[in-house]
PDB file with SEQRES, HELIX, SHEET and CRYST1 records, atoms N, CA, C and O in Angstrom:
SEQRES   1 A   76  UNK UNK UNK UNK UNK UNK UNK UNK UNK UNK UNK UNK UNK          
SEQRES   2 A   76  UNK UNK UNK UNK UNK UNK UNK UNK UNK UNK UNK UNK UNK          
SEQRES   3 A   76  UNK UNK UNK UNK UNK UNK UNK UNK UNK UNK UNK UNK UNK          
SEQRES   4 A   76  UNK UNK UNK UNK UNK UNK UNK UNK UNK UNK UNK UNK UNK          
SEQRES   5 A   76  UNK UNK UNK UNK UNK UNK UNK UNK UNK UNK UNK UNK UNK          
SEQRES   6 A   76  UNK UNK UNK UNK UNK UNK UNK UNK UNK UNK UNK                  
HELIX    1 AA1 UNK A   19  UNK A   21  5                                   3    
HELIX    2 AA2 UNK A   24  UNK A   27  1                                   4    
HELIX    3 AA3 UNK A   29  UNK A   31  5                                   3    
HELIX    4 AA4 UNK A   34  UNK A   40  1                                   7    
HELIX    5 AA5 UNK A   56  UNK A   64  1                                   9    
HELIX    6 AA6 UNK A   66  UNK A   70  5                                   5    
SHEET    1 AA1 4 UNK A  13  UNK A  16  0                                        
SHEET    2 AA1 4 UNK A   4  UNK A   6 -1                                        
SHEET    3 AA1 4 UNK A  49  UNK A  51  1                                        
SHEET    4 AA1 4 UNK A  41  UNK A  43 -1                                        
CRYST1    1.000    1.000    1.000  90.00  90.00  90.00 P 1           1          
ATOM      1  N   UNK A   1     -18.519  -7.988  -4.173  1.00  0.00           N  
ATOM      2  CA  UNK A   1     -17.570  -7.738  -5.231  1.00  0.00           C  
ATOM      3  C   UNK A   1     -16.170  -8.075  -4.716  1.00  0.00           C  
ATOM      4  O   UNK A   1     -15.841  -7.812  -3.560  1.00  0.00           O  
ATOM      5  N   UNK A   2     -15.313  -8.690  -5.637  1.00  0.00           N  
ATOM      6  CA  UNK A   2     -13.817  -9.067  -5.588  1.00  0.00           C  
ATOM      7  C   UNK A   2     -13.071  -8.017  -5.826  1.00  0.00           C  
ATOM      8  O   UNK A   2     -13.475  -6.875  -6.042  1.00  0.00           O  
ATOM      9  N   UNK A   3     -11.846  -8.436  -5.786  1.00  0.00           N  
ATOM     10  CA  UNK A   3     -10.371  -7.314  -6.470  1.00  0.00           C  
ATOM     11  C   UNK A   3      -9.704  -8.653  -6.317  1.00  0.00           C  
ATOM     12  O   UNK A   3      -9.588  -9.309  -5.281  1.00  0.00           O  
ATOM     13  N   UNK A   4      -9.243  -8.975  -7.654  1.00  0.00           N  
ATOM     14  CA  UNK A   4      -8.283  -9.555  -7.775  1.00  0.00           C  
ATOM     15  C   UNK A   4      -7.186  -9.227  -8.847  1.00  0.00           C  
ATOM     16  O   UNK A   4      -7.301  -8.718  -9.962  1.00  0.00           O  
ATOM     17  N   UNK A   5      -5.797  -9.796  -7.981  1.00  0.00           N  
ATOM     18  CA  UNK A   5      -4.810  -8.942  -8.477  1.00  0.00           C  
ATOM     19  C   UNK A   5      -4.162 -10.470  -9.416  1.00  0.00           C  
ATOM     20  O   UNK A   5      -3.840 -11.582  -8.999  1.00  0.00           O  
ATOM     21  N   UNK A   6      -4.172 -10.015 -10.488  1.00  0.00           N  
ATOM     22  CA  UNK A   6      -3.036 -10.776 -12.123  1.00  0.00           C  
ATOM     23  C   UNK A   6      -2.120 -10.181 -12.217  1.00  0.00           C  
ATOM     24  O   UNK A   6      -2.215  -8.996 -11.896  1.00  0.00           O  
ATOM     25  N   UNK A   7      -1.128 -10.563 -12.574  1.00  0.00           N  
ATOM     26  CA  UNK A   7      -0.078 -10.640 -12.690  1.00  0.00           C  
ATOM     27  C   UNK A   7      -0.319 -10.215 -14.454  1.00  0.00           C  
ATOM     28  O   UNK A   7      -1.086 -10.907 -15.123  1.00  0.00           O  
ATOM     29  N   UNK A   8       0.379  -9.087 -15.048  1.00  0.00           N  
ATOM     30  CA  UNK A   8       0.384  -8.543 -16.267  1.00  0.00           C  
ATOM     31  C   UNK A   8       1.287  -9.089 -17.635  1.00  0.00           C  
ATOM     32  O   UNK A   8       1.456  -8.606 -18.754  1.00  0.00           O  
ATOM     33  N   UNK A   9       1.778 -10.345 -16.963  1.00  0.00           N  
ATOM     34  CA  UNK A   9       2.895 -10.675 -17.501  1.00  0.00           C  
ATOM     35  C   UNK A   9       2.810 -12.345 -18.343  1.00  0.00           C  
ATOM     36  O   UNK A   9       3.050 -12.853 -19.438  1.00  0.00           O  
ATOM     37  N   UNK A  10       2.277 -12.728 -16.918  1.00  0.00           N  
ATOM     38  CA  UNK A  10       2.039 -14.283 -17.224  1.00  0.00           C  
ATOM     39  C   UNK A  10       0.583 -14.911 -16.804  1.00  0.00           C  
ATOM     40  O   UNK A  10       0.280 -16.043 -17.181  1.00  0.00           O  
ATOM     41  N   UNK A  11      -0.255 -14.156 -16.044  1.00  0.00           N  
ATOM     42  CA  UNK A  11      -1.922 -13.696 -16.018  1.00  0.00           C  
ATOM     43  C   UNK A  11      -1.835 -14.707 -14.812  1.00  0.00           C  
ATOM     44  O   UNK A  11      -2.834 -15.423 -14.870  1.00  0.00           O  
ATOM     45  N   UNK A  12      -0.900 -15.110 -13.557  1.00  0.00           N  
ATOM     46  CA  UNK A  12      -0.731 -16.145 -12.651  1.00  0.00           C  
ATOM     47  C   UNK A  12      -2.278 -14.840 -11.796  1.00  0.00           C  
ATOM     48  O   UNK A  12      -2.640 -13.717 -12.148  1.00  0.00           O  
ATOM     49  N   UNK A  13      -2.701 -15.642 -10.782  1.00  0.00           N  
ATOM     50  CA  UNK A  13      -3.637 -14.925 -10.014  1.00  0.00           C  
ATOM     51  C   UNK A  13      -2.449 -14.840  -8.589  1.00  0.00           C  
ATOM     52  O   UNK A  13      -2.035 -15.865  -8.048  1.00  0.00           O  
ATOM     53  N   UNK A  14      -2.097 -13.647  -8.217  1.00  0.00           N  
ATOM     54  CA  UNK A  14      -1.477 -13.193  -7.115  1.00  0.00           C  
ATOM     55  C   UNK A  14      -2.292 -13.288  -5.681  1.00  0.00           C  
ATOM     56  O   UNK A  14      -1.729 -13.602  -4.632  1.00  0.00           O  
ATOM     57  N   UNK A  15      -3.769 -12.957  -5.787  1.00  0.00           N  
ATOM     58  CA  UNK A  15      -4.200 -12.988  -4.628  1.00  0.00           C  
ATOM     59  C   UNK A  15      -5.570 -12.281  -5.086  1.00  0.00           C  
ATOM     60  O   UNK A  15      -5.741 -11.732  -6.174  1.00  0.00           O  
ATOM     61  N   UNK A  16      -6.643 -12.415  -3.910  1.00  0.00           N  
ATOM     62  CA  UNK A  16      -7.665 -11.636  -3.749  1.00  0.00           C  
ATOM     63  C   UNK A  16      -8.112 -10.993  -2.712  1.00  0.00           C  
ATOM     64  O   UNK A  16      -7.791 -11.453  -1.617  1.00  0.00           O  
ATOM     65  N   UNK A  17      -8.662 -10.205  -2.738  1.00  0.00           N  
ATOM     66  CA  UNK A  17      -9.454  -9.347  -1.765  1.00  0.00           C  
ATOM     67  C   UNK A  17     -11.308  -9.318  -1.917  1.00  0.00           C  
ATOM     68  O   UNK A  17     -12.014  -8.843  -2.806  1.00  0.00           O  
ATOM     69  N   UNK A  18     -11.713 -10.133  -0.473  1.00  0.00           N  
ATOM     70  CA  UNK A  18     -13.519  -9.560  -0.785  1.00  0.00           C  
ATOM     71  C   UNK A  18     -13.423  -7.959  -0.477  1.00  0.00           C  
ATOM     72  O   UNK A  18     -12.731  -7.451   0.406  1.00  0.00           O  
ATOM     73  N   UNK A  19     -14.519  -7.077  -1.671  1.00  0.00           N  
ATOM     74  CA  UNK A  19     -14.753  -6.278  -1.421  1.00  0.00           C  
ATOM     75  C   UNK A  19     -15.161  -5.575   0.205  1.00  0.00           C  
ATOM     76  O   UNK A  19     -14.580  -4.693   0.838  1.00  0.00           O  
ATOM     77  N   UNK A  20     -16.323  -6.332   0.520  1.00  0.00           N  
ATOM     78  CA  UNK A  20     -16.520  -6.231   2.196  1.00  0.00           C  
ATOM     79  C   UNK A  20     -15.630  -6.161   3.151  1.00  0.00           C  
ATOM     80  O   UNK A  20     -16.000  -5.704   4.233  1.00  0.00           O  
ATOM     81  N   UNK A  21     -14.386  -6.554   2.998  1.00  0.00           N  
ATOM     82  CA  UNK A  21     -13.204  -6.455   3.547  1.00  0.00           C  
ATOM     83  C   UNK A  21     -12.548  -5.094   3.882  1.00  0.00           C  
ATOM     84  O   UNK A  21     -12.174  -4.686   4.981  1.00  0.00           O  
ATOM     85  N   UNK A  22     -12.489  -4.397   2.488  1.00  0.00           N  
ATOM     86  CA  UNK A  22     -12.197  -3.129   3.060  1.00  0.00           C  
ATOM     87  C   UNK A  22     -12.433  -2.081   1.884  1.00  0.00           C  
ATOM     88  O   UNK A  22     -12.592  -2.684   0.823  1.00  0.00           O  
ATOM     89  N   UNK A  23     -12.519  -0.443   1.717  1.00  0.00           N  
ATOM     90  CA  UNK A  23     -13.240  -0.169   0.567  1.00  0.00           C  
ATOM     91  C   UNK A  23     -11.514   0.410  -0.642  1.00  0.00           C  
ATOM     92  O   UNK A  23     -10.330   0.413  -0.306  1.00  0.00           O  
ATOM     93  N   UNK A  24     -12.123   0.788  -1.939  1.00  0.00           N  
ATOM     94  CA  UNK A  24     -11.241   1.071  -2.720  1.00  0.00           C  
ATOM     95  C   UNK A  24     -10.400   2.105  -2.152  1.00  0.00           C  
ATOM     96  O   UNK A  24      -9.182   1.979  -2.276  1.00  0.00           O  
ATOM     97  N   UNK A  25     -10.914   3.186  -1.501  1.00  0.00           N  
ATOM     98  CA  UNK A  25      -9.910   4.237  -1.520  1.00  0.00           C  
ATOM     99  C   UNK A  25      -9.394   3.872   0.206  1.00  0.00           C  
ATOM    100  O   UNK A  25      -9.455   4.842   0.961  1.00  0.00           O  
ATOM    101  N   UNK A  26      -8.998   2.789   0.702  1.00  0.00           N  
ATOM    102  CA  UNK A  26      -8.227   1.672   1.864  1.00  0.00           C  
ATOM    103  C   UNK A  26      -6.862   1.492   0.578  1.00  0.00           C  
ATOM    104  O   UNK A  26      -5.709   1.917   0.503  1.00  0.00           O  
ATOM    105  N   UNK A  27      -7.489   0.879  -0.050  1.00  0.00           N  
ATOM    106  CA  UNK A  27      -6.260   0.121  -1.489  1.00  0.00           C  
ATOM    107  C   UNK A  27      -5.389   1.314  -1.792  1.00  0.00           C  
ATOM    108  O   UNK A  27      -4.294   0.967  -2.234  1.00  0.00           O  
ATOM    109  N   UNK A  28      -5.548   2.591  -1.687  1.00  0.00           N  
ATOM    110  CA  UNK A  28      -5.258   3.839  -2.316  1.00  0.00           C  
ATOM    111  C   UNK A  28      -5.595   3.828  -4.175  1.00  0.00           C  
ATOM    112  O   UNK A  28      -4.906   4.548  -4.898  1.00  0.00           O  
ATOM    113  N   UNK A  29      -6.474   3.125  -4.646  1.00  0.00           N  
ATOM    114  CA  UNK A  29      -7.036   3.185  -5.862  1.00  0.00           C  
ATOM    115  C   UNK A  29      -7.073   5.012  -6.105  1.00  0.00           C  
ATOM    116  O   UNK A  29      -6.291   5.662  -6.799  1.00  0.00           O  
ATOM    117  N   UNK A  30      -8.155   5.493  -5.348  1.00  0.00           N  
ATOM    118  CA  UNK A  30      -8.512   7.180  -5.459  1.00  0.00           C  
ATOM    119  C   UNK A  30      -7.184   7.957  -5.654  1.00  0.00           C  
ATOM    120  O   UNK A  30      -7.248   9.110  -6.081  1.00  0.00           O  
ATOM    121  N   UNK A  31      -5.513   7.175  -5.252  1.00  0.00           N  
ATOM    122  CA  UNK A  31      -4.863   8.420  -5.834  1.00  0.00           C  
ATOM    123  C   UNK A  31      -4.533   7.850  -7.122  1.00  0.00           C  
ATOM    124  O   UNK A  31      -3.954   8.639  -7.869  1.00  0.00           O  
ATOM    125  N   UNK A  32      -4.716   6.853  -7.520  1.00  0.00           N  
ATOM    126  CA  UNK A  32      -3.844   6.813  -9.262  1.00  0.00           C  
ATOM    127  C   UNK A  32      -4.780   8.146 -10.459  1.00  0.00           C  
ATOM    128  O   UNK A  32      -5.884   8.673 -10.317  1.00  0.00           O  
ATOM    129  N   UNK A  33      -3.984   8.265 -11.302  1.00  0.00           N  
ATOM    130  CA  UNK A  33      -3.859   8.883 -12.359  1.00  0.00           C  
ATOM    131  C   UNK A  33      -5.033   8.387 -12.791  1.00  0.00           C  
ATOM    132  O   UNK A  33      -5.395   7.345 -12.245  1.00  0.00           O  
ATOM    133  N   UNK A  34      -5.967   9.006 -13.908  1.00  0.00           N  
ATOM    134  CA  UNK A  34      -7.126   8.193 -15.401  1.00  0.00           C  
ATOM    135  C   UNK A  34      -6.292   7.159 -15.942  1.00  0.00           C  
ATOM    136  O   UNK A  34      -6.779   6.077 -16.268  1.00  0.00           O  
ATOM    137  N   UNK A  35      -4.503   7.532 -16.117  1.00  0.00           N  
ATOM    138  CA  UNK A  35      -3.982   6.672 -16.760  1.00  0.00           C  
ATOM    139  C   UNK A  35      -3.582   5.557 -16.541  1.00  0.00           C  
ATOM    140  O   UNK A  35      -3.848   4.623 -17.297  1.00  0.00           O  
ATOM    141  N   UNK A  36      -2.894   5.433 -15.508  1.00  0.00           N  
ATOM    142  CA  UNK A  36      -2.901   4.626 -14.466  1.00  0.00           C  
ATOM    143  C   UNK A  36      -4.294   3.738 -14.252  1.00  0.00           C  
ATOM    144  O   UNK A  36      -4.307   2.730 -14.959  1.00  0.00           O  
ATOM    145  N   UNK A  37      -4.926   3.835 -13.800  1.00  0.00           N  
ATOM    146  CA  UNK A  37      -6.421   3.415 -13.649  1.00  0.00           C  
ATOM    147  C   UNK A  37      -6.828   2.479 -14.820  1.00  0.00           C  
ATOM    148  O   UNK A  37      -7.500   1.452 -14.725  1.00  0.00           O  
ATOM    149  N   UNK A  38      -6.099   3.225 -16.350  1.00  0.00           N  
ATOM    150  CA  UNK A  38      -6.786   2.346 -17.684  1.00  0.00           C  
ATOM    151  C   UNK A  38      -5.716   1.121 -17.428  1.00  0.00           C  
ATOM    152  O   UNK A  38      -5.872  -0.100 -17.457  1.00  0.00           O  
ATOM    153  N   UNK A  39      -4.786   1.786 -17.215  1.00  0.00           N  
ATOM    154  CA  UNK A  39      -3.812   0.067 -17.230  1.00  0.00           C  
ATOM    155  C   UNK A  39      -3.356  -0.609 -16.734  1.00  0.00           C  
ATOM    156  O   UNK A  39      -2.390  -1.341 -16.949  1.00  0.00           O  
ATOM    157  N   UNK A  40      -4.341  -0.383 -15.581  1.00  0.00           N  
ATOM    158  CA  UNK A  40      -3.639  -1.176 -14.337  1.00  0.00           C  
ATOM    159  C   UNK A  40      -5.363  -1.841 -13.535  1.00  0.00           C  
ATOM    160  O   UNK A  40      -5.380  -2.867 -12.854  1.00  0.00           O  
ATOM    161  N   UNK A  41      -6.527  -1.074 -13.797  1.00  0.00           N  
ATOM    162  CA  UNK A  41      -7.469  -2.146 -13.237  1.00  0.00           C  
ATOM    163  C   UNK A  41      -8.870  -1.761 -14.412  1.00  0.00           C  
ATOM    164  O   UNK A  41      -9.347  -0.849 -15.087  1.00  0.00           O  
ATOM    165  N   UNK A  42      -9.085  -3.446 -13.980  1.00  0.00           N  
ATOM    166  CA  UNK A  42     -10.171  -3.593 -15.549  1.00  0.00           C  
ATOM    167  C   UNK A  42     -11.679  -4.239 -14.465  1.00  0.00           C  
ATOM    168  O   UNK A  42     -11.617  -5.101 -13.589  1.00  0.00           O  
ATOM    169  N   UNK A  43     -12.603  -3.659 -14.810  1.00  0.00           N  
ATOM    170  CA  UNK A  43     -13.955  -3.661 -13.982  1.00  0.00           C  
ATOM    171  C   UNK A  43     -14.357  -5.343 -15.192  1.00  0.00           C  
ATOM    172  O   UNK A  43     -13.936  -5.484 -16.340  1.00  0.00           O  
ATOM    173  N   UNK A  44     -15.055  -6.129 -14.584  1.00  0.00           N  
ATOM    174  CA  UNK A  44     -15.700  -7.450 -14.796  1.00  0.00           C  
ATOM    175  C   UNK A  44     -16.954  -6.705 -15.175  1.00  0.00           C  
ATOM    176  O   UNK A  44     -17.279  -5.577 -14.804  1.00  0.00           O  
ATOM    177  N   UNK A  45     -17.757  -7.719 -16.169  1.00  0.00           N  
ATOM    178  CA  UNK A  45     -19.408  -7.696 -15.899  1.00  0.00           C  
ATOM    179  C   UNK A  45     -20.086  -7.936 -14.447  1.00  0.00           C  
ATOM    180  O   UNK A  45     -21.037  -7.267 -14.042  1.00  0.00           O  
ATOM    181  N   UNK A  46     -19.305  -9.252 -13.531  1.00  0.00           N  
ATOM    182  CA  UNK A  46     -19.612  -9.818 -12.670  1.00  0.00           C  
ATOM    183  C   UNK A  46     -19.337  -8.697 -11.405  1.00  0.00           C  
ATOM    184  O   UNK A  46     -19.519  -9.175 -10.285  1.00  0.00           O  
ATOM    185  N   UNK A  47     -18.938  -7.322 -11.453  1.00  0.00           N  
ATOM    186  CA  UNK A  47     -18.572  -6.361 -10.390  1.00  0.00           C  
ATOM    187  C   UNK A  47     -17.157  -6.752 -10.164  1.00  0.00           C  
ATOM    188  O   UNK A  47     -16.562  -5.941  -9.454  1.00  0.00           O  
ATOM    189  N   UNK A  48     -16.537  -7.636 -10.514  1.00  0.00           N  
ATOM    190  CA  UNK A  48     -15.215  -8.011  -9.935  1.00  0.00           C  
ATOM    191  C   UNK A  48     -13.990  -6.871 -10.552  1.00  0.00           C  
ATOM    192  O   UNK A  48     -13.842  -6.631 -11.750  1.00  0.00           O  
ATOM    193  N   UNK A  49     -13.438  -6.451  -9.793  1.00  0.00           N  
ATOM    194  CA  UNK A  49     -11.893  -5.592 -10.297  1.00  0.00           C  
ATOM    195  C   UNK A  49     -10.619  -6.414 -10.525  1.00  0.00           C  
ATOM    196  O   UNK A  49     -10.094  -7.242  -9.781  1.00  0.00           O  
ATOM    197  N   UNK A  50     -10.374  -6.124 -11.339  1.00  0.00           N  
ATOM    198  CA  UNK A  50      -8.797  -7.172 -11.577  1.00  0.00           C  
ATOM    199  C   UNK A  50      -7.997  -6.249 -12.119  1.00  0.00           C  
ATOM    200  O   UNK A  50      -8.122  -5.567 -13.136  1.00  0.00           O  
ATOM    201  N   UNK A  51      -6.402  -6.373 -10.575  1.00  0.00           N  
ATOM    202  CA  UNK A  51      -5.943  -5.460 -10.752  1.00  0.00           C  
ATOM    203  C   UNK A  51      -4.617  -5.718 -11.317  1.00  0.00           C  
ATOM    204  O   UNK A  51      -3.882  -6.351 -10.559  1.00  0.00           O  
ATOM    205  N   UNK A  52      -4.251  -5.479 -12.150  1.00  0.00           N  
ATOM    206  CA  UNK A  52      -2.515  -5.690 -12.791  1.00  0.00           C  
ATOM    207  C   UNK A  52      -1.751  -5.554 -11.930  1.00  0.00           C  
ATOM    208  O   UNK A  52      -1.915  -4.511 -11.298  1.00  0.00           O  
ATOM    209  N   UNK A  53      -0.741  -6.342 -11.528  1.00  0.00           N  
ATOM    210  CA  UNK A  53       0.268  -6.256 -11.096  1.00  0.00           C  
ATOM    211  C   UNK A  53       1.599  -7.216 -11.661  1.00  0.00           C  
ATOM    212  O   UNK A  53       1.786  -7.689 -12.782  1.00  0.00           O  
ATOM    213  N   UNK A  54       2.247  -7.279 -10.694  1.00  0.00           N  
ATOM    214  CA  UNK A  54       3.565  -8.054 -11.327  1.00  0.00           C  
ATOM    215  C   UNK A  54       3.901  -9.342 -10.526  1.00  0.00           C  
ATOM    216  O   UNK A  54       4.696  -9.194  -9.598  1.00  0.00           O  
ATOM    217  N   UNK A  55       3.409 -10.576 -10.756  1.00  0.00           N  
ATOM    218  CA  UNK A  55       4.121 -11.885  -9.449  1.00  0.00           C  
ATOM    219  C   UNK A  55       5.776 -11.873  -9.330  1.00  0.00           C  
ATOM    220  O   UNK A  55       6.536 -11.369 -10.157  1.00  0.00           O  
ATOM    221  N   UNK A  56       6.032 -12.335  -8.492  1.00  0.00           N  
ATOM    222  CA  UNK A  56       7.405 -12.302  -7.770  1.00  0.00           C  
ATOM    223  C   UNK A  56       8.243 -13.192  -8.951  1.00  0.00           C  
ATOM    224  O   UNK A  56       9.422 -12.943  -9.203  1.00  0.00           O  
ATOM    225  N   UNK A  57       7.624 -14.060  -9.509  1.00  0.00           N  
ATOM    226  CA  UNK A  57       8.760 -14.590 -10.789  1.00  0.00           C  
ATOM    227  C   UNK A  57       9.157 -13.639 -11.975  1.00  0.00           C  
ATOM    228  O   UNK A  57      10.232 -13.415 -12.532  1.00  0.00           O  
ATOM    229  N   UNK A  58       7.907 -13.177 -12.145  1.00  0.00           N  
ATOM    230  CA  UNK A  58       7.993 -11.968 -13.322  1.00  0.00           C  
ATOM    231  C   UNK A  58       8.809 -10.887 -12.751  1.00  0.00           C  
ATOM    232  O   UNK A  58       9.692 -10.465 -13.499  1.00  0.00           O  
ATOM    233  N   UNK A  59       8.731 -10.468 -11.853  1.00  0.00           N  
ATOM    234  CA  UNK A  59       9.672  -9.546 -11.043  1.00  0.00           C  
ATOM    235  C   UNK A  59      10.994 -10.036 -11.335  1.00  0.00           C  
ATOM    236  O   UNK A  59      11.701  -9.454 -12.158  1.00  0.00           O  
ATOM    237  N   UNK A  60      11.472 -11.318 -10.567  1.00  0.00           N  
ATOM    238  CA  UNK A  60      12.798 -11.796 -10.561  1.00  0.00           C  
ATOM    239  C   UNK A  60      13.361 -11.616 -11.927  1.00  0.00           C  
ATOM    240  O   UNK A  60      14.481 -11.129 -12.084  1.00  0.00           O  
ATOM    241  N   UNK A  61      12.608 -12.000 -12.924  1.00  0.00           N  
ATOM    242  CA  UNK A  61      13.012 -12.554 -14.657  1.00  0.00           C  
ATOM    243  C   UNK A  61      13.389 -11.235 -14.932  1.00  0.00           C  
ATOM    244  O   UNK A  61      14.530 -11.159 -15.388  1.00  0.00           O  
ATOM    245  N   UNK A  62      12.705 -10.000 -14.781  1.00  0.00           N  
ATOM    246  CA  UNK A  62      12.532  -8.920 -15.045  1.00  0.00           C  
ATOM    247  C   UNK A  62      14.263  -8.093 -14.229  1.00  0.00           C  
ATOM    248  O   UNK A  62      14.945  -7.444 -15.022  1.00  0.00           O  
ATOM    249  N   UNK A  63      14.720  -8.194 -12.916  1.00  0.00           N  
ATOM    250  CA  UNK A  63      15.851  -7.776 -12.375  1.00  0.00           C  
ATOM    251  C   UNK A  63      17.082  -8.567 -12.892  1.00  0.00           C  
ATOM    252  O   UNK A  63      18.232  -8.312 -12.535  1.00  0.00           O  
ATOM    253  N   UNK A  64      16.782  -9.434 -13.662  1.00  0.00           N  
ATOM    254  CA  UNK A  64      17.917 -10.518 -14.206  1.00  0.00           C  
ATOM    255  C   UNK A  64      18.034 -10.070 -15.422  1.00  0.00           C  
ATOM    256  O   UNK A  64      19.180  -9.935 -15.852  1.00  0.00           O  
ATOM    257  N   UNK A  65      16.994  -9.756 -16.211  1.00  0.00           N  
ATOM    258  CA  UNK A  65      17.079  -9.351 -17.306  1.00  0.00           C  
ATOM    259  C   UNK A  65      16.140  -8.152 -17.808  1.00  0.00           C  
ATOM    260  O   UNK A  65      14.944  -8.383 -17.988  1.00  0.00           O  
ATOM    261  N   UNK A  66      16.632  -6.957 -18.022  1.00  0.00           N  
ATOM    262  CA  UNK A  66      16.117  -5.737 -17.849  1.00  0.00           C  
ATOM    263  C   UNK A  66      15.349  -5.062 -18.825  1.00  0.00           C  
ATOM    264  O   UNK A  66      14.368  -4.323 -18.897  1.00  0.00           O  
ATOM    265  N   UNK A  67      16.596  -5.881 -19.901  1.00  0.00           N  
ATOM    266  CA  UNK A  67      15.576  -5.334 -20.997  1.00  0.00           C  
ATOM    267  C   UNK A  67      13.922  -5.988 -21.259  1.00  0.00           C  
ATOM    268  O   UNK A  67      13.275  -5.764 -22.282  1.00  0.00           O  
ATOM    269  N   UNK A  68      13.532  -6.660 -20.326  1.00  0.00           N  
ATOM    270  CA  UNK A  68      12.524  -7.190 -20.334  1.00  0.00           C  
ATOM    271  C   UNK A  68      11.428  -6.094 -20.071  1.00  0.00           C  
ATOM    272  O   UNK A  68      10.332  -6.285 -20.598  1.00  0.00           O  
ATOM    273  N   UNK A  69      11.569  -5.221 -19.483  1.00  0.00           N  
ATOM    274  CA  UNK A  69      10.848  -3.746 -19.288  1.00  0.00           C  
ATOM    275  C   UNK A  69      10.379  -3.040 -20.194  1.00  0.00           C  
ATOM    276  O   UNK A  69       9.579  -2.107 -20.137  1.00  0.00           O  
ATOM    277  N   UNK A  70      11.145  -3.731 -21.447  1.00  0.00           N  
ATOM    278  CA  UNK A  70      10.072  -2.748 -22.421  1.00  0.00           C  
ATOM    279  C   UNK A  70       9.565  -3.140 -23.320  1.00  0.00           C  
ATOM    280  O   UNK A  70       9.168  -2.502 -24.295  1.00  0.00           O  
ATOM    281  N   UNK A  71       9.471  -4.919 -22.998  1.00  0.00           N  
ATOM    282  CA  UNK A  71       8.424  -5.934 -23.523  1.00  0.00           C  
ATOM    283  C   UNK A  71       6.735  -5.902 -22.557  1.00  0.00           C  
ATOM    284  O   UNK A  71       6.565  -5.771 -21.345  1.00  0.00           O  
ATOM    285  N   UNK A  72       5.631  -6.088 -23.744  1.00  0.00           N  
ATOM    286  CA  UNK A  72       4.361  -6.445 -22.859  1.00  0.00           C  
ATOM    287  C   UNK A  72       4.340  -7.502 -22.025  1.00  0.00           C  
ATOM    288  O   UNK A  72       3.997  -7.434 -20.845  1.00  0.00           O  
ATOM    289  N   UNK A  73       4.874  -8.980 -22.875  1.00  0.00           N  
ATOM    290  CA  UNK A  73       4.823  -9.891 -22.125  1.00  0.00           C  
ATOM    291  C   UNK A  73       6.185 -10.496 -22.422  1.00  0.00           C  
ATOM    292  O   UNK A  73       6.639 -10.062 -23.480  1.00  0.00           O  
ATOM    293  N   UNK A  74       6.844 -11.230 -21.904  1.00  0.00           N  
ATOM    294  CA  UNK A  74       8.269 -12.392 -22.102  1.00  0.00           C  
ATOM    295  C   UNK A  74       8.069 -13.281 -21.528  1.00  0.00           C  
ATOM    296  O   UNK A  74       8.896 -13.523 -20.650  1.00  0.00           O  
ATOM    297  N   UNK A  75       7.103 -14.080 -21.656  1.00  0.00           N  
ATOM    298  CA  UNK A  75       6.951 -15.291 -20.508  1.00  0.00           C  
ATOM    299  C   UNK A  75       6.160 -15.797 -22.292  1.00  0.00           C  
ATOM    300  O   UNK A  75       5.173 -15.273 -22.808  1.00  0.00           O  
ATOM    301  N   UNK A  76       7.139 -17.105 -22.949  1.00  0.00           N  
ATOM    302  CA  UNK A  76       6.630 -17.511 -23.970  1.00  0.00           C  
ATOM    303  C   UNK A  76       5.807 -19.075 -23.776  1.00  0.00           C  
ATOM    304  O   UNK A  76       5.247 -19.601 -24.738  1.00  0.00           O  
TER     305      UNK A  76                                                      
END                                                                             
C-alpha cells in the first residue's frame, strides 16, 4: 500500500511514500481529529491513502494573496 500526498488545491502529486517504508502512526496520522481525518486523507479501492496537502506554489499564491484561504480551489 501507498500514501500519496495531493496537493488540495491544484491535485499536483507532492510525493509518495511505500507503505513498507514506515507505518501510519510514524506519519502521526493516529493523532488527527475524525475531522481532520475526513478532509485531509481519502482511502483508494486499490489500499492506496491520498493525503491532502498543500504544494509549495499553492502555498506561495496563498501568502501573496490571503484571501485565497477561504476559497476551495483558486487555481482556474
Amino acid at each position: 500500500m501507498d500514501i500519496n500526498y495531493v496537493c488540495r488545491h491544484c491535485d499536483v502529486e507532492v510525493g509518495s511514500i511505500k507503505q513498507n517504508d514506515c507505518s501510519l502512526d510514524v506519519l502521526g496520522f493516529h493523532q488527527l481529529t475524525d475531522e481532520e481525518r475526513q478532509s485531509m486523507l481519502e482511502y483508494k479501492h486499490d489500499g492506496t491513502i491520498e493525503v491532502k496537502t498543500i504544494c509549495e506554489d499553492c502555498h506561495e499564491a496563498m501568502e501573496r494573496t490571503p484571501s485565497y484561504h477561504e476559497l476551495d480551489t483558486f487555481i482556474q
